[in-house]
N, C-alpha and C positions, 0 to 999 in steps of 0.2 A: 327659403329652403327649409325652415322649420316646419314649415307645412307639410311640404312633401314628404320628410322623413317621417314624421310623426303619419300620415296616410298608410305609408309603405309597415311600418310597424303597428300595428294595430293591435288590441291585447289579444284579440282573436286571430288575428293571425302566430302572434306567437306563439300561442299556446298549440297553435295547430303545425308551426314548428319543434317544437319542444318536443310534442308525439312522433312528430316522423323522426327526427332526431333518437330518441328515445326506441322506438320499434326496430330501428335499426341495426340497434345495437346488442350483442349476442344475451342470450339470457344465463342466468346462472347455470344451470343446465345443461345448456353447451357448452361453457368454460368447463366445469367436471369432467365432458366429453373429452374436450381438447386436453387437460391434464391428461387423464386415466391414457392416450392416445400417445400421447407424447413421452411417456416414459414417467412422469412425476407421480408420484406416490402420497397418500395419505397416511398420518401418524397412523390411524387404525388399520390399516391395509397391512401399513409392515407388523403392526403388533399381528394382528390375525395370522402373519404367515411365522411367525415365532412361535407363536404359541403350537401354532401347527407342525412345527418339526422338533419341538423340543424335545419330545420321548425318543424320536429317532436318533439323535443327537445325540440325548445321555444312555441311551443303549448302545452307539456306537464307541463312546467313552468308554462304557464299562466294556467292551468288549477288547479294545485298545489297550488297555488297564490288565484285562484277564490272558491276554498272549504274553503281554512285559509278564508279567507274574510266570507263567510256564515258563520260557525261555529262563528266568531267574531259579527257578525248580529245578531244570532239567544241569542249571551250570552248578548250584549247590551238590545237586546228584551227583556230578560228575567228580566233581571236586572230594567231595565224601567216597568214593568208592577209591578214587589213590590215595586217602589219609587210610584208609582201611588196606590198602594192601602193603603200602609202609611200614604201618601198625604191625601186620602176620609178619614182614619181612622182619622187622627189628624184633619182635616176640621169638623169633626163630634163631633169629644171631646170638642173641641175648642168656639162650638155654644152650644151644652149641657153647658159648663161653661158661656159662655156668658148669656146663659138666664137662668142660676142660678144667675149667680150675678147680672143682674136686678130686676131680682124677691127678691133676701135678700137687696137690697136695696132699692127696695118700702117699705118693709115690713120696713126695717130698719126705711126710714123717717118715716113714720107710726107712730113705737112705738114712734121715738124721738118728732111726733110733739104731741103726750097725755101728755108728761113726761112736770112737772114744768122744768122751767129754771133751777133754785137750786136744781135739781138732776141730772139735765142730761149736766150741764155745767162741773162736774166730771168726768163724764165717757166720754167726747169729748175730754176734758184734755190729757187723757189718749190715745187715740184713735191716728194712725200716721195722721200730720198735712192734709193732702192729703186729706185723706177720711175725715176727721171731716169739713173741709170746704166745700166738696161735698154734706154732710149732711147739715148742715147750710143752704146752698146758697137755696138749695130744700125748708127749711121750709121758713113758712110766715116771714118777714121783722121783726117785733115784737117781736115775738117770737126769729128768729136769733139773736137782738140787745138784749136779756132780758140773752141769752146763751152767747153771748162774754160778755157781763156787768160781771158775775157770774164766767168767770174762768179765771187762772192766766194771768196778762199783758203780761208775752212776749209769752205765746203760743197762748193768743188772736190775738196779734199782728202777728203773723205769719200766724194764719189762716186766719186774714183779708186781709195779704199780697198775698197770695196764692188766696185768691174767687179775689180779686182786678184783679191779673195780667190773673185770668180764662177768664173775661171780658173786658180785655183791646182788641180793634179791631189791634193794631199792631204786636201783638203776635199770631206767627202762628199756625196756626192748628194742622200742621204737626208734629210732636215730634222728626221727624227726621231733 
């Protein structure tokens, strides 16, 4: 039996198998076919296709980017024009109070400079120290001296403290 196998295989015949064997089988060339066919990709393939939409990409970023920004504009806008009209509303209340409260304190000094000292040193009494020296300092000299004379010493004293430090030049204007 050694014989005959050793016949049947011969070097020349294998080799002449190994060829057919070999031919038959696909070449490089066709496997790439078969890939590219099939769906499978090459690392350079996807690079190439990256490289190739990245401007579109980050142009569509920045585009993306540039509408958030408006919309972000257009809600500051908005917001800004009711702090603005707030603003004129409270600007507007603010001068309406103002030129009330000048007007009742004309009126105020007014009544208090008709009033005797002995009526109206009570009601200043009463009155917070602030405003009652305001009053005062407005009426004539006399008169102011005849209204601290008539009400209790230490709220005198305090009001005199308060018109005093209204007229001292080293205290500032400022309140802040």
């Amino acid at each position: 039996m050694t014989i005959a196998i050793s016949k049947i295989f011969t070097p020349q015949r294998v080799l002449l198998a190994l060829f057919v064997v070999a031919g038959s089988l696909p070449s490089a060339r066709a496997q790439e076919q078969v890939r590219v066919t099939t769906g499978e990709t090459s690392g350079q393939e996807i690079q190439q296709y990256c490289t190739n939409i990245v401007d579109q990409a980050r142009d569509q970023r920045y585009l993306m980017q540039k509408q958030d920004l408006e919309k972000l504009q257009e809600d500051i806008n908005e917001r800004v024009a009711i702090l603005e009209a707030r603003k004129a509303e409270y600007q507007d209340w603010l001068q309406r109070r103002n030129d009330f409260l000048k007007q009742a304190e004309t009126n105020l000094v007014e009544v208090y400079k008709t009033m005797k000292a002995d009526a109206a040193a009570p009601q200043l009494q009463e009155l917070d120290p602030g405003m009652a020296a305001a009053i005062i300092m407005k009426l004539p000299p006399r008169q102011s001296g005849l209204i601290l004379s008539e009400m209790n010493a230490k709220k005198a004293a305090t009001v005199a403290s308060i018109m005093a430090s209204a007229t001292d030049k080293t205290t500032s204007r400022d309140p802040s």
